[in-house]
N, C-alpha and C positions, 0 to 999 in steps of 0.2 A: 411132393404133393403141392400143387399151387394155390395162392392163399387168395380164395375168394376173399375179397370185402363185400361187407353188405350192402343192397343200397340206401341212399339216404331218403329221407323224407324231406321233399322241397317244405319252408317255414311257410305260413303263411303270408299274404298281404298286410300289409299293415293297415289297419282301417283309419281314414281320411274323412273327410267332412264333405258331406253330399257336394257335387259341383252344381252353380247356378250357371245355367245357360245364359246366353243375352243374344237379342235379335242385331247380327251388326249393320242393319240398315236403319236399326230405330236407335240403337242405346247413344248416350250423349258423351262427349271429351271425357268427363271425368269416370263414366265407368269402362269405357276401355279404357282408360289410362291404367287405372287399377288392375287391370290384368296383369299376370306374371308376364315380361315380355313384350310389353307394349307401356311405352314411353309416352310421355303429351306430342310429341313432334309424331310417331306412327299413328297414334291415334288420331291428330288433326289429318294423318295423309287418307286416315280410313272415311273419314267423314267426308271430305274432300272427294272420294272417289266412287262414292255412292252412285245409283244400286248396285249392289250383288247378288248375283244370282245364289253363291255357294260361297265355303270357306274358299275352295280352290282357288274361285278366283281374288283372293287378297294380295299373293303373291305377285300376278299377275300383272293386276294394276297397278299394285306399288311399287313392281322395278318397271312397269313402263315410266309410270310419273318420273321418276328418280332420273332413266337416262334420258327422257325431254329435258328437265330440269339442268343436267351436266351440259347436254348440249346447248340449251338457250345461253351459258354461264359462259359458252365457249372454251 
């Protein structure tokens, strides 16, 4: 006879502390800084690259910035 196991019960989430939002076309150096993941030098490049339409485009602009930057550096 084959030995069902049962199944399991996923645990729950672990409850976390509301996340605050921030506008990234208004908030200043120090509080992206403060983001998990964003350093003074990204965040100077966020500021730097203003407007954004969306998150998507963060990406976007900051590796265009980056390979002008390579290239002007030659």
């Amino acid at each position: 006879m084959p030995n069902k196991a049962k199944p399991t019960t996923p645990k729950p989430a672990a409850i976390s502390a509301p996340v605050q939002l921030i506008d990234i076309n208004t908030a200043n150096e120090q509080e992206l800084s403060a983001l998990k993941g964003i350093g003074d030098v990204r965040a100077a490049n966020i500021i730097k690259n203003r407007p954004y339409k969306g998150k998507d485009e963060l990406g976007a602009k900051e590796n265009h910035s980056i390979r002008r930057l390579r290239r002007d550096q030659g």
